[in-house]
C-alpha positions in Angstrom: 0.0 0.0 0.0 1.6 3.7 -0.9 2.3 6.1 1.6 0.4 8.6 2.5 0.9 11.7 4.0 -1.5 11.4 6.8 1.2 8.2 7.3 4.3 10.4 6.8 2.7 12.8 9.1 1.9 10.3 11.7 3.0 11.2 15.3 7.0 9.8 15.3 6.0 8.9 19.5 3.2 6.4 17.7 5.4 4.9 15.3 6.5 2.3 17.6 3.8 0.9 18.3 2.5 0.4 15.0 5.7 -0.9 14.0 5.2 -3.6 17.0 1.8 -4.3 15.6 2.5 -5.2 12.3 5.5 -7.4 13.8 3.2 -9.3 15.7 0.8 -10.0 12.1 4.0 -11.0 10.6 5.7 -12.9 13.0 2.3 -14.8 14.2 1.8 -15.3 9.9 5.5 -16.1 9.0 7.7 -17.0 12.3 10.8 -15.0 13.3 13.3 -16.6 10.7 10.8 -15.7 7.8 9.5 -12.8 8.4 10.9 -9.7 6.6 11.0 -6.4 7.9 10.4 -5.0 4.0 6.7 -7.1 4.9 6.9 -5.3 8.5 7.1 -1.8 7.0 4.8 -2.1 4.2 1.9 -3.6 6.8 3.1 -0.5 9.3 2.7 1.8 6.5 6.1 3.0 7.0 9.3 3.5 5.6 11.5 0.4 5.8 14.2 2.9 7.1 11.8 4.2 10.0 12.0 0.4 11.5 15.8 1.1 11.9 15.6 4.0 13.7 13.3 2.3 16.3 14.8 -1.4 15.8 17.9 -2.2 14.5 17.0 -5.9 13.8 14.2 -8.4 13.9 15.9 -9.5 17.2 15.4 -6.2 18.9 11.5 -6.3 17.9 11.2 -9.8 19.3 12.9 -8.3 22.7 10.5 -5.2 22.4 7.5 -7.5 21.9 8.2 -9.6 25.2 9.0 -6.4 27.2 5.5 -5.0 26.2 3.7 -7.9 26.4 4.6 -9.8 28.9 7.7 -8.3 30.9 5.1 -5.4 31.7 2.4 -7.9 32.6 4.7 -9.7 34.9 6.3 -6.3 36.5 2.3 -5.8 37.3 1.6 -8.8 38.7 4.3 -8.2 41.1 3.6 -5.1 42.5 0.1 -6.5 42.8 1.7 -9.8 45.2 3.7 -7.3 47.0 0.6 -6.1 49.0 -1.0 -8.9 49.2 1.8 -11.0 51.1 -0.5 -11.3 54.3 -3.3 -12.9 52.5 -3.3 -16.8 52.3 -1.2 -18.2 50.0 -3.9 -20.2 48.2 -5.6 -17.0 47.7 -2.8 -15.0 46.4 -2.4 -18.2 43.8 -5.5 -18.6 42.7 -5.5 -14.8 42.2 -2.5 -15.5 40.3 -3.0 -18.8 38.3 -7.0 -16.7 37.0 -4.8 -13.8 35.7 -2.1 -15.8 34.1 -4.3 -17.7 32.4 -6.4 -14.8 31.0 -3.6 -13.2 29.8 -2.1 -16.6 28.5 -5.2 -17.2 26.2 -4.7 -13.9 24.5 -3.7 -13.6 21.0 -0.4 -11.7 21.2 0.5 -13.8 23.9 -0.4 -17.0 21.8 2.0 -15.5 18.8 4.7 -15.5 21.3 4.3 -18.6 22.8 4.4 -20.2 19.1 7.2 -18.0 18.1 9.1 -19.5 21.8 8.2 -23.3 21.3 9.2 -23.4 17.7 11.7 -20.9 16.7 13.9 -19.7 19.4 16.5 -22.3 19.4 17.1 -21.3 16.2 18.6 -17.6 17.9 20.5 -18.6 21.1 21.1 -14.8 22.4 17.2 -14.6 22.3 16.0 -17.8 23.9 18.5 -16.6 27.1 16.8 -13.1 27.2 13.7 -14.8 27.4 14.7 -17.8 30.3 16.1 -14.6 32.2 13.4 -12.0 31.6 10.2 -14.2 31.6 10.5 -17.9 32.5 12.8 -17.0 35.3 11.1 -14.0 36.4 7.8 -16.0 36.5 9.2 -18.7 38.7 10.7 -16.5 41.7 6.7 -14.8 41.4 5.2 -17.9 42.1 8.1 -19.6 44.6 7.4 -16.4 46.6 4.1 -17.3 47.2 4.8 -20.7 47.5 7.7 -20.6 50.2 5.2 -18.2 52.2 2.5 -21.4 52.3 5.0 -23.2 53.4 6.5 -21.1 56.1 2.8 -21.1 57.4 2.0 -24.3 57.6 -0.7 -23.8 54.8 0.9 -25.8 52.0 2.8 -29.2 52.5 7.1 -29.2 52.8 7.8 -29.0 48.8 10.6 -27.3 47.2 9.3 -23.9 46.3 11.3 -23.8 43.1 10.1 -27.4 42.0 6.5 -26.4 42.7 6.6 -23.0 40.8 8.1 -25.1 37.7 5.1 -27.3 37.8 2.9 -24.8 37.7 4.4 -22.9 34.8 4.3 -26.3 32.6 0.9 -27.1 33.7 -0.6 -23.3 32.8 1.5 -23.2 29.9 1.0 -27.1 27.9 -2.5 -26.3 28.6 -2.8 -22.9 26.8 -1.3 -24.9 24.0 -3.3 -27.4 23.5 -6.2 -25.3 24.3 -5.3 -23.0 21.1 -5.5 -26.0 19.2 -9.2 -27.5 20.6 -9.0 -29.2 17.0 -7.3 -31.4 18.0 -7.9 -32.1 21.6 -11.3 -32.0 21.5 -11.8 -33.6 25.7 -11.1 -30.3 26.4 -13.7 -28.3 28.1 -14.0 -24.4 28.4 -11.2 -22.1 29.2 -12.9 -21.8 32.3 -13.4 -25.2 33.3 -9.9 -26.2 32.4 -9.0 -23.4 34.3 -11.0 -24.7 37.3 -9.1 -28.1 36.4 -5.6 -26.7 37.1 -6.1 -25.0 40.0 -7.7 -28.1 41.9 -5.1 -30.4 40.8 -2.2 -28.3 41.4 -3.6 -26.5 45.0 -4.4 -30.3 46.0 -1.0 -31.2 45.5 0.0 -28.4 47.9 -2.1 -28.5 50.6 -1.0 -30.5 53.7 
């Protein structure tokens, strides 16, 4: 599509974003390795040479897309646990696991899970930034609320980092196989599976 100058004009602060926007159609479309940021610009409606003053690389927009999208949803989700710490553990996790798996079922969220479970071997530097800046992240989130339970006597002796690791595979395979009902068709709702995790998983806890 050509250029216009309403485009040209367009605010430089809301370049960004629509930059990020059309990398998510792309990427979610084509994968990381494929994707082109010629395709990128065109579907911003931008100059190919306006991605590089933004992002210097595909790479950069991948980093950019897990800082907005879930980096910011985790740094929420923090200060959200942080005054909540009195509460019951079991609380403060189901709070967590409903939110998480909200957020999990979204689309943008879906494009990066894809992009993670295929693709990201493929680009070493970027499957690190993600174990450090999400996955890891995630885990001392939920071993905080954990090793609190068990400091209380309200969950069982378990390994707090073990336990958080379960839960991030269990929310996680789930979301997976949920985006492709197709093929899994026991399935029930995204609420009742929902429901399903957290009775399983705060069973295994209690005492």
């Amino acid at each position: 599509m050509p250029l216009t100058e309403t485009h040209r004009r367009r605010a430089p602060e809301a370049r960004p974003t629509q930059i990020l926007d059309a990398a998510f159609h792309e990427f979610g479309e084509h994968g990381l390795a494929a994707a082109r940021l010629d395709d990128i610009a065109k579907r911003a409606q931008v100059a190919k040479g306006t991605i590089y003053l933004y992002f210097p690389n595909k790479e950069a927009l991948f980093r950019e897309m897990v800082h907005t999208t879930i980096v910011t949803a985790l740094a929420e989700a923090e200060a959200s646990q942080a005054g909540l710490q009195s509460e019951p553990a079991e609380a403060q996790l189901r709070r967590l696991g409903q939110g998480w798996w909200t957020f999990l079922r979204t689309e943008r969220v879906q494009v990066l899970q894809r992009l993670v479970s295929l693709e990201l071997g493929q680009f070493p530097d970027l499957m690190q930034f993600y174990a450090d800046e999400v996955i890891a992240r995630g885990r001392r989130l939920v071993s905080g609320i954990i090793a609190r339970g068990v400091e209380r006597g309200e969950f069982r002796h378990v390994d707090p980092q073990t336990a958080a690791r379960m839960f991030s595979s269990i929310w996680m395979s789930h979301s997976t196989w949920c985006a492709r009902r197709e093929f899994f068709k026991t399935l029930g709702s995204d609420e009742h599976v929902l429901d399903e995790m957290l009775e399983f998983y705060l069973y295994a806890l209690r005492p």
